[in-house]
N, C-alpha and C positions, 0 to 999 in steps of 0.2 A: 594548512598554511595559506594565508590571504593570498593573492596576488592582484597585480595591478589591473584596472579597469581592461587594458587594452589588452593584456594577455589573456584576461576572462574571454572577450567578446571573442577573440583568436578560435580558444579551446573550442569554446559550444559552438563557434559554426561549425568547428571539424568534424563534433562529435557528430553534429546534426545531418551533414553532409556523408559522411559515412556511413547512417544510418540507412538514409534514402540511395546509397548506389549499394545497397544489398536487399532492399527490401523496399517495397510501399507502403507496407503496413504504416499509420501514423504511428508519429512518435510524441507519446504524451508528456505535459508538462509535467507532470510525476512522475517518470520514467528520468525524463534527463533531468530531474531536480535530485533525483535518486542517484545516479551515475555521476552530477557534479561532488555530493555529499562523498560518495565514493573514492575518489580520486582527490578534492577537500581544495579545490580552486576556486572555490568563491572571492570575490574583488573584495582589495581591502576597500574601498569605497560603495560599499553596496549601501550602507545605514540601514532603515528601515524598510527600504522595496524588496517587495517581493522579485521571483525572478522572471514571473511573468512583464513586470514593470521592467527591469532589468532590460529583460529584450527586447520590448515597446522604445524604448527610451534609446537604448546602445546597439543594438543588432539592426534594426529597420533600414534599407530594405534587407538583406540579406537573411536575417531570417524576421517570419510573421507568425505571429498567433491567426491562431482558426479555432470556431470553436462550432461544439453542436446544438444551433437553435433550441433544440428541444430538453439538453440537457447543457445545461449552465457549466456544470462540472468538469463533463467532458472536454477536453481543450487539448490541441495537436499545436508543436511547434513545426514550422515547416518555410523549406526552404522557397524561391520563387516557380522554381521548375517542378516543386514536385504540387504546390498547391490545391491544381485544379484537379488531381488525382485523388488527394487526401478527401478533400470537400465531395467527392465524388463519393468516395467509401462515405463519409458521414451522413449523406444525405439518404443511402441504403439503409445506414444503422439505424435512424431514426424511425424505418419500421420494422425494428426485428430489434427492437431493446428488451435487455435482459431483464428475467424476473428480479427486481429487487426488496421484493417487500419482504418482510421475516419479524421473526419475533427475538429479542434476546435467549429467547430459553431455549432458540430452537437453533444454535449455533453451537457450534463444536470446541471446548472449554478453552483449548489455546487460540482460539482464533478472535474470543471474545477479551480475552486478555490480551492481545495486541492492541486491543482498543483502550483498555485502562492499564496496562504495566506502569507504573511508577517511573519512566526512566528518560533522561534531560541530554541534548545534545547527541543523540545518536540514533542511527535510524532504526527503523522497526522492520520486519519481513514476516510475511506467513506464507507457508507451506503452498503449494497451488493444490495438492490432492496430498491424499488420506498416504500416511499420518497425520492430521495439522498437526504443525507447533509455529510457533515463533521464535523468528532469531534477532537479536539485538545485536549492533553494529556491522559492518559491511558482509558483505555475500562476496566468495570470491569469482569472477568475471566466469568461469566455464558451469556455475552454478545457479548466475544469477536470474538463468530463463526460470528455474525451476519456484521461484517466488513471486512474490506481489509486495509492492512497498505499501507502508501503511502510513500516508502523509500526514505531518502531524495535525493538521488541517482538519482531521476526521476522527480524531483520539482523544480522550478527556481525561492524559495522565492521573491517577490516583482515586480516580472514582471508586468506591467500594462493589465489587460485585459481585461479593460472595453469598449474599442474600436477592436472587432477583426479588424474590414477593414483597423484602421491605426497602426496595429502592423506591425515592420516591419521584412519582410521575413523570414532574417536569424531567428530572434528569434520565428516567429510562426512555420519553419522547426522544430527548435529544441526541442519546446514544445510539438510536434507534437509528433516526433522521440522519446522523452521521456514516455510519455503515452504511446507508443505500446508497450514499452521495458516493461516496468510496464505491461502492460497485458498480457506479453508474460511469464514476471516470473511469476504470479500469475495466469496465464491460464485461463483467462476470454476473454468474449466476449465484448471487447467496443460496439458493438453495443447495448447491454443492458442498458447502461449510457446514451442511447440518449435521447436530448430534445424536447416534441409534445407538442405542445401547445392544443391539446386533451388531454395530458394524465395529462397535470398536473392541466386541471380542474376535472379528475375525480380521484385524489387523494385521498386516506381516512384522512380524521383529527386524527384519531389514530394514535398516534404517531409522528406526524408532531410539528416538532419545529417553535418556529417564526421567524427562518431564512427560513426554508422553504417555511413559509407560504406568507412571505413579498416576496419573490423569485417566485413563483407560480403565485403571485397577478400581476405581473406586462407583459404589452404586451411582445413581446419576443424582440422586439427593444430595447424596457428599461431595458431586464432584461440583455443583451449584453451588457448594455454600462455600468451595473452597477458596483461602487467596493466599498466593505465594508470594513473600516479596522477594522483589527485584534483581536481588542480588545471588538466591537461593536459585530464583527462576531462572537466571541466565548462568547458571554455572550447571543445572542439570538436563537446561538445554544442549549442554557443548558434547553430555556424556553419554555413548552408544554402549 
């Protein structure tokens, strides 16, 4: 439900402000663009800006964009007091960035499917460790350390990827290029998300959905060329 300009600006300092008296870690613009989606306070007068523009434009000074010279991506909202801290963290990360290069083939079948799911107006989540899956619409608050949002920013709804070998070029450059961007804001290692056809017979059943399990069961031929739509996919996500 919309809400007014001024109760937006309200919320996000709170949220922002609560972030920083428990923690220093930055707080990324996908994070709390994830937490507004969440809770569904976005200003009925937002239009077209993004929310980075958003806080530029209605929050300054109270809160600032920072972002990481070296990765564009990377972008921290941050209050005045906590700034020179955060810029402090970013300027260490700049030499200890994550591996982000990968290959489509070499990612873990639900987590490449957060990048293409077919699915409009609601957020996306992957798994942080093994099981991957994805989950479509909100994470609830005492769960939602254990994910990664998948902004839509970095996703190419509907792209076919059931066949990598006959995608063609342009578009596996770009899905490519999008996932690194994606782990380059969120500071992970793609290499984590890869797929071994060892690792996923010794999975635990704890906690595995029966997307994952139907995902897991199949050679890793079948499991490339599979695509589940959207609606199948998030209904066998829900099921343990």
């Amino acid at each position: 439900m919309a809400i007014s300009l001024e109760d937006f600006r309200e919320k996000i300092k709170e949220i922002v402000r609560l972030h920083y008296g428990s923690t220093s870690s930055p707080l990324l613009l996908s994070h709390l663009g994830a937490e507004i989606e969440r809770r569904q306070i976005w200003p009925d007068e937002r239009g077209q800006r993004s929310l980075k523009q958003l806080i530029s434009e209605t929050c300054e000074p109270d809160l600032q964009i920072v972002r990481d010279p070296h990765a564009p991506a990377y972008i921290a909202v941050v209050t005045p007091d906590s700034r020179a801290g955060v810029e402090e963290q970013i300027a260490r990360r700049s030499t200890t960035q994550p591996n982000t290069q990968t290959r489509l083939e070499d990612l873990a079948r639900p987590v490449l499917l957060a990048f293409c799911i077919d699915v409009q107006n609601q957020p996306i989540y992957v798994h942080r460790v093994r099981p991957f899956r994805y989950e479509v619409g909100a994470i609830p608050q005492d769960k939602i350390s254990e994910y990664i949002f998948v902004d839509p920013e970095y996703r190419r709804p509907g792209l076919r990827v059931d066949s990598l070998q006959q995608l063609p070029l342009a578009d596996k450059s770009d899905l490519e290029n999008r996932i690194q961007k994606w782990a380059i804001a969120h500071g992970v290692e793609l290499r984590q998300f890869g797929w071994t056809e060892e690792s996923s017979k010794n999975y635990s059943e704890d906690g595995r959905t029966a997307l994952d399990r139907l995902v897991a069961a199949q050679p890793r031929d079948v499991a490339e060329r599979m695509l589940i739509p959207a609606d199948i996919a998030q209904t066998l996500s829900r099921f343990r």
